[in-house]
C-alpha positions in Angstrom: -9.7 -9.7 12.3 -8.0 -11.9 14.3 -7.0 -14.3 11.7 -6.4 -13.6 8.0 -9.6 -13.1 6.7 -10.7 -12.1 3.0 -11.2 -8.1 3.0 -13.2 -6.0 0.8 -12.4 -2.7 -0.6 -14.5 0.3 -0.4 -14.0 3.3 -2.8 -13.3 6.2 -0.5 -15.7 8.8 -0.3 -15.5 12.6 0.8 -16.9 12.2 4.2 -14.6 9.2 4.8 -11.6 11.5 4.3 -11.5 13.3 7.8 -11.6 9.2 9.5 -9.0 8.5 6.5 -6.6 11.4 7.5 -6.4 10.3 11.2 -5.6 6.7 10.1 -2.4 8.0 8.6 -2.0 10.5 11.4 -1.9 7.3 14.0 0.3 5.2 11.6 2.5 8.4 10.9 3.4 8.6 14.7 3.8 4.9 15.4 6.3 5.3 12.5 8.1 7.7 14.2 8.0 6.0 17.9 9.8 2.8 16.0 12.2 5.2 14.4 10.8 5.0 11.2 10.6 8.5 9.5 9.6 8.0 5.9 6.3 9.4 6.1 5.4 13.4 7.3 1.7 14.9 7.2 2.6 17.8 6.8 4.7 16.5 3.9 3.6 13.6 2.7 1.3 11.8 2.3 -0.3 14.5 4.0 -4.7 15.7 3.1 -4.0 17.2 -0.1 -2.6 14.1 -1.7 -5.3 11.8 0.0 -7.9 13.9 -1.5 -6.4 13.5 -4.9 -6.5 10.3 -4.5 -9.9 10.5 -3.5 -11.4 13.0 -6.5 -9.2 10.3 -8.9 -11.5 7.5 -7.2 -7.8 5.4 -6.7 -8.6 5.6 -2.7 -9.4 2.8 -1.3 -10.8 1.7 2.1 -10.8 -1.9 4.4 -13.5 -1.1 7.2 -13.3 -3.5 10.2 -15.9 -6.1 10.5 -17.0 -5.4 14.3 -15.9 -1.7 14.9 -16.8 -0.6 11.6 -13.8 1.4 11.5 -11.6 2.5 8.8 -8.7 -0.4 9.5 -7.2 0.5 6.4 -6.4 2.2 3.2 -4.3 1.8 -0.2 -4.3 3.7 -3.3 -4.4 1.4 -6.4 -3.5 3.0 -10.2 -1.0 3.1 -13.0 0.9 6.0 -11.7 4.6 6.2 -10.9 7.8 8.1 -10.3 10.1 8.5 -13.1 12.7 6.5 -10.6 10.5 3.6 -11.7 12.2 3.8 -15.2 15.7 2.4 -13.5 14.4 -0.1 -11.8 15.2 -4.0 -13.6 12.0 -5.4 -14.4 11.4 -9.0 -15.1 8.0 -9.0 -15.8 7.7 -6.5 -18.8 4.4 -4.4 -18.3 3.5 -1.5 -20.5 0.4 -1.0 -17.6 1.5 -2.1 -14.5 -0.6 -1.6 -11.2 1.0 0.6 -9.1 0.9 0.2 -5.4 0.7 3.2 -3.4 0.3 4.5 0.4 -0.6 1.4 2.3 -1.5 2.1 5.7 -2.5 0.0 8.6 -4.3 1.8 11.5 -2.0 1.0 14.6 -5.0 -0.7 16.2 -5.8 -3.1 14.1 -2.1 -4.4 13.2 -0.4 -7.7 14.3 -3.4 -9.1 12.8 -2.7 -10.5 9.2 -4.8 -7.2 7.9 -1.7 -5.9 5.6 -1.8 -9.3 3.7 -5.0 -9.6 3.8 -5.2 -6.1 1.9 -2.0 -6.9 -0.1 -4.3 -10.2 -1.4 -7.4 -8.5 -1.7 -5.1 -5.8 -4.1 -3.9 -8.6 -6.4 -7.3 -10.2 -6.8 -9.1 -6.3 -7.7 -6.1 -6.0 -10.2 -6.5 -9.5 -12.2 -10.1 -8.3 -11.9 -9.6 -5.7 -14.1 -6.9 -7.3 -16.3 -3.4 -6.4 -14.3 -0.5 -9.0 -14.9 2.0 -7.5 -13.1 2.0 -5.5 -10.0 4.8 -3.2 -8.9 4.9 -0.8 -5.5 7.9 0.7 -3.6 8.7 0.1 0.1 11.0 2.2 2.7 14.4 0.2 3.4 14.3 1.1 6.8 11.0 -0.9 7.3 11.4 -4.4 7.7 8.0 -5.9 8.8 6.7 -4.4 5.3 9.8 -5.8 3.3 8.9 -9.4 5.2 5.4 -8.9 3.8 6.2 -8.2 0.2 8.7 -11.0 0.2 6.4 -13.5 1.3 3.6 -12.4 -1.1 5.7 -13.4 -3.9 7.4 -9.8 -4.7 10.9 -9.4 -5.7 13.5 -6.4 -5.6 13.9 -5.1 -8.9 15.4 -1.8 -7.8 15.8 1.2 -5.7 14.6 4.4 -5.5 16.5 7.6 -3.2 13.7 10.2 -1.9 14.1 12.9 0.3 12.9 10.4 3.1 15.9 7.6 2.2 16.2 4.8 0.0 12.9 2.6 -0.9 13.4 -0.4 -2.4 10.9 -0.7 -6.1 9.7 -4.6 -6.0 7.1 -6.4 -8.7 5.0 -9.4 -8.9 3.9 -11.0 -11.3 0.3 -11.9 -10.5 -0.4 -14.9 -13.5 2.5 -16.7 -10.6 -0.3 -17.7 -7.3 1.4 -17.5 -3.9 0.4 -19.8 -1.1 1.4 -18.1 1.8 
């Protein structure tokens, strides 16, 4: 995945879940060695909320094309925090898809993969009827806020977690990006 290349999704399964947990283990840490300490797994996201995700079939997997490894994961659904609600929305959405828990295994970043996911998100949720898509994103990290404002997704709000301040952002996804 040298280049931005088209991903496909897998729905997690349970014996993906152990591979899936040291994905976020590996991300967790490089988090923390860049001084970025939003996410905890032995807080969150941590195994139990993974495999919720999992049981709710709203886990999803990007498997690299030559290693075959688990490069990286997203949960997709129409869940959110009640901090949501404060947020100013411009695209009015009474079923929005919801973002959630994006991870990109250290080894396979710095390679276009989080866009590629980020597309291959928006084209599963206008699949299945989604006109607007909404997610939230740590303040503190600005190679993901880069991302999201070059896909197309604007601020709309913030959100203060035990972790800090994450900033809620939408899209719109009748709008096409060319990025």
């Amino acid at each position: 995945m040298n280049t931005v290349e088209p991903v496909s999704f897998f729905s997690a399964t349970v014996p993906d879940l152990p591979e899936i947990f040291g994905l976020y283990k590996a991300a967790i840490a490089h988090l923390d060695e860049c001084g970025m300490h939003f996410w905890d797994f032995s807080w969150y996201p941590d195994a139990e909320v993974l495999t919720a995700d999992q049981k709710q079939g709203d886990l999803y997997g990007v498997r690299d094309s030559v290693t075959k490894r688990i490069a990286a994961c997203v949960v997709l659904n129409t869940e959110y925090d009640e901090q949501y609600d404060n947020a100013q929305w411009e695209y009015p959405s009474d079923r929005p898809l919801i973002i959630h828990r994006l991870c990109i295994h250290p080894d396979f970043q710095n390679r276009g993969l989080g866009k590629a996911v980020m597309q291959a998100a928006e084209t599963w949720g206008r699949k299945r009827g989604f006109t607007v898509i909404r997610l939230d994103a740590y303040s503190g990290n600005p190679a993901s806020l880069a991302l999201y404002g070059h896909l197309g997704f604007r601020k709309a709000g913030e959100a203060n977690w035990t972790k800090g301040t994450f900033w809620l952002m939408e899209k719109n996804l009748n709008q096409k990006t060319t990025v």
